[in-house]
C-alpha positions in Angstrom: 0.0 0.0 0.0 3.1 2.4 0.9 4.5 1.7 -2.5 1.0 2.5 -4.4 0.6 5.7 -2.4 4.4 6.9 -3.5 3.4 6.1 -6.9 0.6 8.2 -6.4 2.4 11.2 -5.3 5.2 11.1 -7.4 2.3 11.5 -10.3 0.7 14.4 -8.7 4.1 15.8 -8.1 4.9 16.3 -11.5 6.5 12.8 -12.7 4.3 12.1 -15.8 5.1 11.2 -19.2 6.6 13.9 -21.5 6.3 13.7 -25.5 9.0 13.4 -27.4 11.0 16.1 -29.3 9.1 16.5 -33.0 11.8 15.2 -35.8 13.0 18.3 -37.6 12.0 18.8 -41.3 13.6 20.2 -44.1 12.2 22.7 -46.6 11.3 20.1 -48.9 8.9 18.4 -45.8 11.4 16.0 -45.5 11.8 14.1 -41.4 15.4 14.4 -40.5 16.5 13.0 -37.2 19.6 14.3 -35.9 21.9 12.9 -33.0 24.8 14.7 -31.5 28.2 14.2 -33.4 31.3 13.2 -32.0 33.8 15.8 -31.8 36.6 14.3 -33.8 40.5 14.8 -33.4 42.2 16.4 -35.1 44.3 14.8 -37.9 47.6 13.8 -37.0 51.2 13.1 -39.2 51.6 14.2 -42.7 48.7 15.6 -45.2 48.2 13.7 -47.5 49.7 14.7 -51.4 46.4 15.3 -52.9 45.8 18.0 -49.9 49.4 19.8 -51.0 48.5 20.1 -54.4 45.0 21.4 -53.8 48.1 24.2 -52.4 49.2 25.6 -55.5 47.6 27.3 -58.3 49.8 25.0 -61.3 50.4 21.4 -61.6 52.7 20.1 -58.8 54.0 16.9 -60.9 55.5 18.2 -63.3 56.8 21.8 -61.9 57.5 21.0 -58.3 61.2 20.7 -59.4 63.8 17.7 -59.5 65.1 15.9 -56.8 63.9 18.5 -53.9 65.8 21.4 -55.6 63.3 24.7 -55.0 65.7 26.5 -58.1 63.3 27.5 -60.8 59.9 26.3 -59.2 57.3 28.4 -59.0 56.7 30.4 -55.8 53.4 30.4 -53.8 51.5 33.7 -54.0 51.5 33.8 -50.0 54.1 36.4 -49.4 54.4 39.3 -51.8 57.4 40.5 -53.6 60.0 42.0 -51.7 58.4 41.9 -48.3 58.9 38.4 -45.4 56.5 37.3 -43.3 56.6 34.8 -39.6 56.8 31.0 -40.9 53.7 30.9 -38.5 51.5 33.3 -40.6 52.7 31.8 -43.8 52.1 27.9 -42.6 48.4 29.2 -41.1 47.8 31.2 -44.3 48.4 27.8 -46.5 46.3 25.9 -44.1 49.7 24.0 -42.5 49.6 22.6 -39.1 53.7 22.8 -38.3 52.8 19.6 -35.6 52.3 17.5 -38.8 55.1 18.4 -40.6 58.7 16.8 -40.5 61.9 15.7 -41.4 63.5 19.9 -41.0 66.3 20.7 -43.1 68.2 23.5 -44.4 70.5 24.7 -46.9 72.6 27.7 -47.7 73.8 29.9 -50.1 75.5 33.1 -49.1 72.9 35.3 -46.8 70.2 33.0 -47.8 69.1 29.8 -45.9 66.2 27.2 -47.5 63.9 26.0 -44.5 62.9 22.8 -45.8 60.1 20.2 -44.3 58.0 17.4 -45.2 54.5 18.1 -45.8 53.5 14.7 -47.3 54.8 11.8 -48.7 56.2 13.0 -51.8 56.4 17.3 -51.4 58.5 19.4 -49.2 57.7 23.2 -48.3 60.6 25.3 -48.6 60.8 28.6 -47.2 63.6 31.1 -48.2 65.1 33.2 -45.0 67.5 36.2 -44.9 70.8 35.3 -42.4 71.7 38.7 -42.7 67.7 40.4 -41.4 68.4 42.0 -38.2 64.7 40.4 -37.3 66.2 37.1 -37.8 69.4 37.6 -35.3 68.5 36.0 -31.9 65.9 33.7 -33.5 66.5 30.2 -34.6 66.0 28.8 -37.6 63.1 26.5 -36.7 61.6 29.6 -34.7 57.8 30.1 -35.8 58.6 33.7 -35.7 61.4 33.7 -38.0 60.9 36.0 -41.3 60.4 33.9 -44.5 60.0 34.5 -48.1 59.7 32.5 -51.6 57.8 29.7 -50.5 57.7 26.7 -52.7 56.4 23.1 -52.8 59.1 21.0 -54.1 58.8 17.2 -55.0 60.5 15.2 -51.8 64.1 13.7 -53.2 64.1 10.1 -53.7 
């Protein structure tokens, strides 16, 4: 009897039965039923190639240079003539997540160094950086901050 008077209460109290939530439609009268959606990680190691050429405005394969050489390949319309910008800006501009990128390098000839990194299995970003830019002088060459120019996707050397 104690059990169907606290059955009783609880009703009177407020516990009854609630519809449920009416499906959401679409313009064209359509039911959709939607669920909550995972948040998802974000993607880890290198793009993929097909990502880096969706990168540059010509046709990576056959003028992304020989043999990982940046020399007469076509620079990325990310940093104009004549001025540098932080590797961070550049990388963010291009869509570039520096955790996913490996394998560092560099290479110099007189005041100019090539930054060099693997971006997916078969391209390299290389960015150009002045030795002698008094902005450059107490940064390292890996530094985010460091002033780049002339940045180029290069096929990886084999």
């Amino acid at each position: 009897m104690r059990l169907g008077i606290m059955i009783i209460v609880g009703l009177v109290a407020g516990c009854s039965r609630t519809a449920p939530d009416a499906p959401q439609t679409e313009s064209s009268g359509t039911s959709v039923i939607t669920s909550p959606q995972p948040k998802l990680a974000p993607p880890t190691g290198l793009y993929s190639d097909e990502e880096i050429r969706k990168l540059a405005p010509f046709d990576l394969d056959k003028e992304a240079g020989a043999f990982g050489l940046p020399f007469d390949v076509h620079v990325l319309d990310v940093v104009p003539e004549g001025e540098s910008y932080p590797r961070e800006r550049v990388f963010k501009t291009l869509g570039i997540d520096a955790t996913r990128v490996r394998d560092f390098r560099k290479s110099g000839i007189n005041f100019v160094v090539f930054l060099t990194w693997q971006v997916s299995p078969s391209y390299d970003i290389s960015c150009m950086t002045a030795t002698n830019d008094p902005e450059n002088n107490e940064l390292e060459m890996t530094d985010p901050k460091r002033l780049v120019y002339g940045i180029r996707l290069v096929k990886r050397p084999e």
